[in-house]
C-alpha positions as CSV (number, residue, x, y, z in Angstrom):
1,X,78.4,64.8,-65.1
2,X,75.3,67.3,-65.6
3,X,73.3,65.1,-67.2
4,X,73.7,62.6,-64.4
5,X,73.0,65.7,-61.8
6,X,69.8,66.5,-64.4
7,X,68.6,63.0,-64.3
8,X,68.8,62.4,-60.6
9,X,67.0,66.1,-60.2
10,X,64.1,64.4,-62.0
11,X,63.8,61.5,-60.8
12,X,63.7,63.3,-57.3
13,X,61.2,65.8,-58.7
14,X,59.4,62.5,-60.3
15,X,59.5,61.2,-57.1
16,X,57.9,63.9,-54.6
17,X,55.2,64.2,-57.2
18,X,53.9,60.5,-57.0
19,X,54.3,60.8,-53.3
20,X,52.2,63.6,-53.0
21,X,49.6,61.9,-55.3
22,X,50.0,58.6,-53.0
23,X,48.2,60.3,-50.0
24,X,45.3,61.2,-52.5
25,X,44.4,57.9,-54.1
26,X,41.2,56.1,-53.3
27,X,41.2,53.0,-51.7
28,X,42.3,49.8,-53.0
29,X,43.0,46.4,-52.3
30,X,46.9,47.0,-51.9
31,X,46.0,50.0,-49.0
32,X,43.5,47.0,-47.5
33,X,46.3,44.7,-47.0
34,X,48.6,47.3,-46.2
35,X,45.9,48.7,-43.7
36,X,45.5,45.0,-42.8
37,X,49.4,43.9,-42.0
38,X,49.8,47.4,-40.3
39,X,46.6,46.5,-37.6
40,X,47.8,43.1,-36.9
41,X,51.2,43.8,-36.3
42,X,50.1,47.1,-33.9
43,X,47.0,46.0,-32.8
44,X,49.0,45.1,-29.6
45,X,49.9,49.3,-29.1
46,X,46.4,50.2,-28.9
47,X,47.0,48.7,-24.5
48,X,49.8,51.3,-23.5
49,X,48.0,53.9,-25.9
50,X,44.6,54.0,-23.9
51,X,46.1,53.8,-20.7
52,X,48.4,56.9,-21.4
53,X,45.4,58.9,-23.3
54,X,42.8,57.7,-20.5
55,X,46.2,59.0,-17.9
56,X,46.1,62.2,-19.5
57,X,42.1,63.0,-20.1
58,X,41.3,61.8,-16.7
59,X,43.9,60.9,-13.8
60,X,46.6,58.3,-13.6
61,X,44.2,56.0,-11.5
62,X,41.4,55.9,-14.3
63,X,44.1,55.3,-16.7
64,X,45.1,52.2,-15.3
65,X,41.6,50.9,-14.5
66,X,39.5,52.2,-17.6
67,X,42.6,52.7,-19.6
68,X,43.2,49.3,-19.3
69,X,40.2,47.8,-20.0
70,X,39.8,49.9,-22.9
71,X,43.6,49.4,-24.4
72,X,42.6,45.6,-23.7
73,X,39.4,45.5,-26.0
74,X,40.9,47.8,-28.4
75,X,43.7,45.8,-28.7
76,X,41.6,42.9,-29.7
77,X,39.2,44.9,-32.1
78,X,42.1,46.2,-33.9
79,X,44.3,43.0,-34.3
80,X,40.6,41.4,-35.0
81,X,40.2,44.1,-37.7
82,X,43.6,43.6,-39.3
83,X,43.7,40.0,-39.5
84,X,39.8,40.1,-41.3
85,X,41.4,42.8,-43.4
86,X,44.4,40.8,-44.6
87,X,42.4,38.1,-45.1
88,X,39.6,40.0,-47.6
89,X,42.1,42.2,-49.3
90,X,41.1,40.8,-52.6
91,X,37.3,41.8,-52.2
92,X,35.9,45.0,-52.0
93,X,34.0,44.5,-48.9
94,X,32.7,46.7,-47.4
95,X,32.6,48.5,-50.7
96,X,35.0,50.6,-52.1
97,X,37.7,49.0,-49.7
98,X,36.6,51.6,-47.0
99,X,38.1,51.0,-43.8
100,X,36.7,48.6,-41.6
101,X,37.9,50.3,-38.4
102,X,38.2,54.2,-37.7
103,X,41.0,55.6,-37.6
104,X,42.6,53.4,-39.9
105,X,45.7,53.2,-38.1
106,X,46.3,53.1,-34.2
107,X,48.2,56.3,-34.5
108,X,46.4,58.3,-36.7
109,X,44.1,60.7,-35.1
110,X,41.2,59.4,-33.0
């Protein structure tokens, strides 16, 4: 029984160290598709996302006249960015696998 309790207590320790090393790595094609996948399938949040921000920044009114139009064409930049992603995944372009949209993610930062 302690051996089993000393093996799962490494593997958990085995396991919090990759993770931490996970956010660190550089990019490569697997975080490209990943990046990729994740854009098309939320591309679609970036609508209600500028509205509220635009809301928020501004007044209700702006956020849904500018808000819209800006969740609109962000919505199409970043499903168009996710599906040109998934599709290049294999190649390194633009070098280094570097994102082709910032943020990365719709939900990460702006």
């Amino acid at each position: 029984m302690k051996n089993v309790i000393k093996g799962i207590i490494i593997c958990v320790a085995i396991l919090m160290v990759l993770n931490i090393a996970t956010a660190s790595y550089a990019q490569d094609m697997g975080k490209k598709l990943y990046r990729g996948l994740a854009n098309v399938i939320t591309g679609w949040v970036e609508l209600p996302k500028n509205i509220y921000d635009t809301s928020v920044e501004d007044n209700p009114l702006s956020g849904l006249t500018v808000g819209l139009a800006k969740g609109v064409g962000m919505t199409i930049v970043r499903t168009g960015a996710g599906v040109y992603e998934t599709a290049t995944f294999p190649f390194p372009i633009p070098e280094g696998y570097t994102p082709v949209l910032e943020p990365e993610f719709v939900f990460k930062g702006k």
